[in-house]
C-alpha positions as CSV (number, residue, x, y, z in Angstrom):
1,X,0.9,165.8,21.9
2,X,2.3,163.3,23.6
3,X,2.1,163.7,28.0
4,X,4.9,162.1,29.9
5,X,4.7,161.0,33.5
6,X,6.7,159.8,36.0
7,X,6.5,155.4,36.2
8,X,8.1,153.2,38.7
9,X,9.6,150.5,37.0
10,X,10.7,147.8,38.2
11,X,14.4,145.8,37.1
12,X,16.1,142.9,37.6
13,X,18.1,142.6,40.8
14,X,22.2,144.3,39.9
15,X,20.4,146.4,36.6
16,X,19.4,149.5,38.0
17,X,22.4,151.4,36.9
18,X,22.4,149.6,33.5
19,X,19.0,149.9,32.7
20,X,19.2,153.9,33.7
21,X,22.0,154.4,31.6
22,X,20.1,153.3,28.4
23,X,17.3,154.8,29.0
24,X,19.5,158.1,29.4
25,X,20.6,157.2,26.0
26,X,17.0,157.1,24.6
27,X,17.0,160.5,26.0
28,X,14.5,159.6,28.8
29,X,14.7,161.5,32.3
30,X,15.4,159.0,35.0
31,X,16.4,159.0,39.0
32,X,17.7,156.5,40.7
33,X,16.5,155.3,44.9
34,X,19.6,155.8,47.1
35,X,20.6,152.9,48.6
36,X,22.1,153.2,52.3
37,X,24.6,150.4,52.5
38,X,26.3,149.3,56.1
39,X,29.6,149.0,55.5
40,X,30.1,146.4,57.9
41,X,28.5,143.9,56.2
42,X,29.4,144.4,52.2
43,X,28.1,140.2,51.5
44,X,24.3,141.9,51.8
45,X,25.0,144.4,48.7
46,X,22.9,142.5,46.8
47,X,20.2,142.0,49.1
48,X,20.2,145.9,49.5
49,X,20.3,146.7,45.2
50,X,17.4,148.5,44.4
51,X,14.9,146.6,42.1
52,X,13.2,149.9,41.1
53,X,13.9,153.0,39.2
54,X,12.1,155.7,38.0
55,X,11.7,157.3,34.6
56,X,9.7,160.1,32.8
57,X,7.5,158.6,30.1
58,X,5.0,158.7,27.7
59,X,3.2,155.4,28.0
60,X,2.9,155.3,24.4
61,X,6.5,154.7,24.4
62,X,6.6,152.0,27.1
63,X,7.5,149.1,24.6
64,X,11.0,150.9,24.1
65,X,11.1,150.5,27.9
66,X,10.0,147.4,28.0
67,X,12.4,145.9,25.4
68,X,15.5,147.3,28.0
69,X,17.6,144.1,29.1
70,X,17.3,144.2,32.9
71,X,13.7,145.8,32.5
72,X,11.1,143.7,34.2
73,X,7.7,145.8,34.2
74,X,6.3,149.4,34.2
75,X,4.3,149.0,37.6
76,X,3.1,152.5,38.4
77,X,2.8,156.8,38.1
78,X,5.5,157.7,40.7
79,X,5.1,160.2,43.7
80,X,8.2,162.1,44.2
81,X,6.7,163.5,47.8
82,X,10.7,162.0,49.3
83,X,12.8,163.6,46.4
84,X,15.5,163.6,48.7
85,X,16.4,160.0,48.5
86,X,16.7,159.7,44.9
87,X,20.4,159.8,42.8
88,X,20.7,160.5,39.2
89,X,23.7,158.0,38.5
C-alpha cells in the first residue's frame, strides 16, 4: 500500500503556480507558501516568488514529479506546524 507524505519541493523561480497546477492534474494534493508582497515596490515581485511548494506524495511516484517543467528537486518531508501561511492556488 502505497504511504504518501508531505515533501517540500523546490521550483524554478516564476513556476510555483505552474508546477502546482499540474500536479493538481495528476491528482496530487498540493499547498502553495503565501507570499506577502509590498505594494510599493512591485519591481521586487520576482525576488519575493516563492521557489517552494509543497505536495502530498508517495516517493515511489517522485519521478512523475520530477519530470514536471519548472520542477527542480524533491528536498524534504514537510512540517505544516505554520498552516496558516500556505494558499491552495
Amino acid at each position: 500500500m502505497a504511504k504518501e507524505q508531505w515533501y517540500t519541493i523546490k521550483v524554478r523561480m516564476g513556476f510555483a503556480s505552474i508546477v502546482a497546477r499540474k500536479l493538481r492534474m495528476m491528482h496530487m494534493d498540493v499547498r502553495v507558501p503565501r507570499q506577502a508582497i509590498d505594494p510599493q515596490e512591485p519591481h521586487q515581485r520576482n525576488l519575493r516568488s516563492t521557489r517552494y511548494l509543497y505536495c502530498r506524495l508517495d516517493l515511489e511516484n517522485r519521478r512523475s514529479v520530477i519530470t514536471v517543467p519548472g520542477v527542480l528537486d524533491i528536498l524534504s518531508a514537510a512540517d505544516f506546524s505554520d498552516s496558516d501561511n500556505l494558499d491552495v492556488i
